[in-house]
C-alpha positions in Angstrom: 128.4 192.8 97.7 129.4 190.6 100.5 128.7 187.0 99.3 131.5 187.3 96.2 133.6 187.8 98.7 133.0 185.3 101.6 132.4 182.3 99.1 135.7 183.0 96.4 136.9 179.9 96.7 134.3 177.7 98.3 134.2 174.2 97.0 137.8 174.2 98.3 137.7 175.1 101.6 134.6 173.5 101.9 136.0 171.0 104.4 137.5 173.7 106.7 136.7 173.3 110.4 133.7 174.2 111.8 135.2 177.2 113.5 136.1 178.8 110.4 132.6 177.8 109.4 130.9 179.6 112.1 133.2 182.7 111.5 132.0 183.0 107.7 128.6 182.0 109.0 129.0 184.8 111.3 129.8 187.2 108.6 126.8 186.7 106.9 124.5 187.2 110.0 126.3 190.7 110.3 125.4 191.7 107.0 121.9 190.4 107.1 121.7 192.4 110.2 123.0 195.7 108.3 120.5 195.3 105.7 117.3 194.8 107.6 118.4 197.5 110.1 117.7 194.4 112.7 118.5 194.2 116.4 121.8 191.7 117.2 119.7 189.6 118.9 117.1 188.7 116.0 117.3 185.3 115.7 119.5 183.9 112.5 117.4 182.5 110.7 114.3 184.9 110.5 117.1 187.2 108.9 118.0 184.6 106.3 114.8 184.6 105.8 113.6 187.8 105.6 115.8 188.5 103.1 115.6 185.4 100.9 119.2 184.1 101.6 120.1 180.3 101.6 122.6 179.4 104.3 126.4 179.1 103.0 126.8 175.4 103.7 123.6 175.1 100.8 125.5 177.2 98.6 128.6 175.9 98.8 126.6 172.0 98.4 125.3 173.5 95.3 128.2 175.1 94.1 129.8 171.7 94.2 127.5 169.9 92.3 128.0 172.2 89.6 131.5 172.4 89.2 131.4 168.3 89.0 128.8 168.8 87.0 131.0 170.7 84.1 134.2 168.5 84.9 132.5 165.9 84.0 131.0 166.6 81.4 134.1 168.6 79.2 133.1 172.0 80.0 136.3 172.6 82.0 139.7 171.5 80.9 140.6 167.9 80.7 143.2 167.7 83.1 141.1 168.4 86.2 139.2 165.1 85.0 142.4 163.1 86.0 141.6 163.1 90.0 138.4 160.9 89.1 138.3 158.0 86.4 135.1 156.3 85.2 135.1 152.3 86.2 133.8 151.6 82.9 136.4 154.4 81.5 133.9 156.0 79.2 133.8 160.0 80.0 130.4 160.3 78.1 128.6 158.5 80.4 129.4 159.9 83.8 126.0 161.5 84.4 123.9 158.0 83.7 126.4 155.7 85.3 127.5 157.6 88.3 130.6 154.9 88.5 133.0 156.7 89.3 136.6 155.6 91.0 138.6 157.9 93.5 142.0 156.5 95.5 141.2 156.3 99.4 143.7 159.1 101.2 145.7 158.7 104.4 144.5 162.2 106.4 140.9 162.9 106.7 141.4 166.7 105.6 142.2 164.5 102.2 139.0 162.5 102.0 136.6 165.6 102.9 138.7 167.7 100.5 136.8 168.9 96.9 136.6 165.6 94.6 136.1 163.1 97.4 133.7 164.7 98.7 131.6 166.3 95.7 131.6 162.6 94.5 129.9 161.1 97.1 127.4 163.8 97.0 127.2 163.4 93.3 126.4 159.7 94.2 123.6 160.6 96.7 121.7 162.9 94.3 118.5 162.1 92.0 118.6 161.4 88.6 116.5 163.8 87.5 119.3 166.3 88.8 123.1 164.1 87.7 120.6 163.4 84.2 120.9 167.4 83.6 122.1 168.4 79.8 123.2 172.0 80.4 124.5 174.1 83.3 121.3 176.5 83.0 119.2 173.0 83.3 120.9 171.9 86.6 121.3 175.7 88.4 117.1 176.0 87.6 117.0 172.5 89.8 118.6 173.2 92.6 117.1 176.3 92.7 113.8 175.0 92.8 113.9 175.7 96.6 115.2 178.7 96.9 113.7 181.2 98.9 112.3 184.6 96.4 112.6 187.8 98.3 109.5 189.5 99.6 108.3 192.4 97.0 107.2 193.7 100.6 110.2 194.1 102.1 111.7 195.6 99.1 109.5 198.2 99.1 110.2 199.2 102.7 113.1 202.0 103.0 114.3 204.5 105.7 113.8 204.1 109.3 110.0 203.7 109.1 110.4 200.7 107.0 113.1 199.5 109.4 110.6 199.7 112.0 108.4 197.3 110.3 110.8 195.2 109.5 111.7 194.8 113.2 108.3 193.9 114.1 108.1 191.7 111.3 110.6 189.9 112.5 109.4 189.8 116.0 112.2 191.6 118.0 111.7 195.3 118.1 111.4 197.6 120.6 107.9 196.4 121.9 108.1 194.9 125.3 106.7 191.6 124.9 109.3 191.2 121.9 112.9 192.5 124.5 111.2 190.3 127.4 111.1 187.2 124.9 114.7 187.9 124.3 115.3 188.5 128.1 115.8 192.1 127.8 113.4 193.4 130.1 112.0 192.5 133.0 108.3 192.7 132.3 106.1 192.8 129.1 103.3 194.8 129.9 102.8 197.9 127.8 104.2 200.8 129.7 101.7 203.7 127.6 98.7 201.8 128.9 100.2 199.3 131.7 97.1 196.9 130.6 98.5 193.9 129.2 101.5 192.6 127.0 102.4 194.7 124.8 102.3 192.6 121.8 102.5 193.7 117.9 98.9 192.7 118.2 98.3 195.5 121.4 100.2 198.0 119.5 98.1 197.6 116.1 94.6 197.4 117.7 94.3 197.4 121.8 96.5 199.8 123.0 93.8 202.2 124.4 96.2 205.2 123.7 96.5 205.1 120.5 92.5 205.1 120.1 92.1 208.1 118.0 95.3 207.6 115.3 94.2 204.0 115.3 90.5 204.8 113.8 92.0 206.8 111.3 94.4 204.0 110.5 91.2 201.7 110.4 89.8 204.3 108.2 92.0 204.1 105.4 92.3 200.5 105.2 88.3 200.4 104.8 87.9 202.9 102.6 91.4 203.2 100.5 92.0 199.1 100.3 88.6 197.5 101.1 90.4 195.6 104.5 87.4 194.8 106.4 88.7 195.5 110.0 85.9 195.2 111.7 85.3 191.5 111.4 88.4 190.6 110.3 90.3 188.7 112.9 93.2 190.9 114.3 96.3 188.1 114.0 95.2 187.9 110.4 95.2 191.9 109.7 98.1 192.2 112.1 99.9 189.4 109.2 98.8 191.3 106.3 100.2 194.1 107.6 103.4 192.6 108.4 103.8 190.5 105.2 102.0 192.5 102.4 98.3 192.4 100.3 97.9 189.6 98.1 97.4 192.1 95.3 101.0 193.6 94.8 100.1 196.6 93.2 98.3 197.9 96.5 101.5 197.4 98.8 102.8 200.9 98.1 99.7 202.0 99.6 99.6 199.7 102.9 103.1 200.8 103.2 102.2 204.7 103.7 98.9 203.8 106.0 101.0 201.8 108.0 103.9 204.6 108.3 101.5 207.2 108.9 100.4 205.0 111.5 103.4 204.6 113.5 103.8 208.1 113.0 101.0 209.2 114.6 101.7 206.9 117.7 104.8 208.3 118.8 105.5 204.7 120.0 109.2 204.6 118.0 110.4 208.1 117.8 
């Protein structure tokens, strides 16, 4: 909904200043933040992350490279191949020669502006990438990379799943998470005032949660065969946060984890 919006346009104001490129930037943080239900403060990149998204200066490189990628190869009209001329002035074979000639401008905003600048990245790339056939060929290259979203987090919903996601991305309202982000003044857990209170104390230490935490430990045995007992508690405390191997059983982990934090009281 937001990215069609924030990127019409792109490749051209590609080489706007960095201010402008911090506001869009900024843009995109806000609505990462609306979709996980994240705290302000959650650090930028474990919300791009979280929810699969490159940064916009990627996209807009990649956007780039395709729009060169059909000018010069006659998918677009012929007169936006005028800016650029081949040195050997043979169109068909812009993608093996990469020879490509381009008038040096007066202003700087001129030489970082779209053909300049696309062709010098056109120059820098592989050949296994400029050496594309089709359109469909190149986007499935550069996308090679990409980030897939979590099947995890998509099946997290309402404020429960908000929760997790909060933890998941470690600032939520557990104290050792707001005194890493200098929010509070101390990180012990105030239910038991023991010791930090860490996604790790919440999950299995936290001595006052004893009796909703054996019935948590209970349905993991018995309903998805998580041996807690001698599992080591970083590792559980990661499946948890990130999801079973065997996708089909997240549903499940889901609701024993809800029920969970239910029973604690910790959030409400």
């Amino acid at each position: 909904m937001i990215r069609p919006i924030i990127e019409y346009g792109d490749i051209i104001y590609d080489n706007t200043s960095l201010k402008n490129k911090l506001k869009l930037d900024n843009l995109q943080r806000r609505a990462a933040i609306i979709c996980t239900g994240a705290y302000r403060h959650t650090e930028t990149q474990s919300l791009l992350h979280e929810l699969a998204w490159e940064p916009l200066a990627k996209r807009r490189y990649n956007h780039k490279i395709i729009q060169i990628f059909k000018i010069i190869n006659g998918i677009y009209p012929n007169y936006l191949l005028e800016p650029i001329t081949p040195i050997q002035n043979d169109v068909y074979n812009f993608r093996n020669n990469h020879r490509f000639h381009i008038n040096r401008r007066r202003t700087e905003s001129s030489n970082t502006s779209f053909y300049p600048s696309t062709i010098r990245i056109w120059y820098s790339l592989p050949h296994n990438l400029t050496d594309s056939v089709t359109v469909a060929q190149l986007r499935r290259k550069l996308l090679l990379d990409k980030p897939r979203p979590s099947m995890y987090f998509k099946l997290c919903s309402g404020k429960q799943g908000i929760l997790l996601t909060r933890l998941r991305l470690g600032l939520s309202a557990l104290n050792s998470h707001r005194f890493k982000y200098n929010l509070i003044t101390s990180p012990i857990c105030e239910i038991c005032n023991l010791e930090p209170e860490t996604t790790d104390h919440f999950f299995h230490t936290c001595p006052s949660y004893l009796n909703a935490r054996q019935r948590f430990y209970d349905r993991l045995t018995h309903e998805l065969n998580i041996d807690v007992i001698n599992l080591n508690k970083s590792i559980l405390t990661n499946i948890l946060l990130q999801g079973l191997i065997d996708s089909k059983l997240q549903s499940n982990l889901l609701q024993i984890i809800f029920e969970y934090i239910t029973d604690t009281g910790r959030f409400n």
